[in-house]
N, C-alpha and C positions, 0 to 999 in steps of 0.2 A: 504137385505135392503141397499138402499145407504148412502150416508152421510147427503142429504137435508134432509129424513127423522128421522134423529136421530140427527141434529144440530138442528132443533128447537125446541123439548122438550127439550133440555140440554140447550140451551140458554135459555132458562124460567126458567129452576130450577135454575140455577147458578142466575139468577136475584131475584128473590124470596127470595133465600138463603141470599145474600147481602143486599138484601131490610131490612132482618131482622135484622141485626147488626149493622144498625145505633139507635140511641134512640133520638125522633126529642121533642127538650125543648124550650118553652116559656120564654123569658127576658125580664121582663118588667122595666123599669126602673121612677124615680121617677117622670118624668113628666108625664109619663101616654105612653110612646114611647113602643112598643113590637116587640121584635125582635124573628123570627121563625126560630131555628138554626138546622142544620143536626145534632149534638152529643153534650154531655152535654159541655157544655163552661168549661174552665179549668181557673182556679186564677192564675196568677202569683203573690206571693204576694212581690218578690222582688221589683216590679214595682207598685204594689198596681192597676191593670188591670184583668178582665175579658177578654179572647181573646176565642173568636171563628167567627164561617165562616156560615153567615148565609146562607140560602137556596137558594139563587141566586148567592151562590158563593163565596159572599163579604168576605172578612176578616175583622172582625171588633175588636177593640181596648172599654172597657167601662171601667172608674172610678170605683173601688168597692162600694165607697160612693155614687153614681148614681141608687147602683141595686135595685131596691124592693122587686125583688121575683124572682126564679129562680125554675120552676117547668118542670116535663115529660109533652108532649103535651098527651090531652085523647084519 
């Protein structure tokens, strides 16, 4: 076998594998704003902030007092 044929099933598992380790969570905040994040958002509570990095990327900063609700996407 060469190697084209055994890099692309292993590049699929290895994607597959990682796809699974993220856990993708809904923030919805008190104006009605929803933010769709790669992994659960972490508290700082020294800063009294939500930080995480939504699905485009972004790195976002939220008020704790702003959250509503903070659930796993279904």
């Amino acid at each position: 076998m060469n190697i084209k044929t055994l890099g692309l099933p292993l590049a699929m598992a290895t994607l597959l594998a990682l796809a699974g380790c993220s856990t993708q969570t809904v923030v919805t905040l008190q104006n009605g704003t929803q933010y769709l994040t790669k992994d659960m958002p972490k508290a700082n509570t020294k800063e009294g902030v939500y930080e995480f990095e939504d699905i485009s990327g972004a790195k976002v900063k939220v008020k704790v007092d702003e959250v509503a609700t903070v659930r796993k996407e279904d």
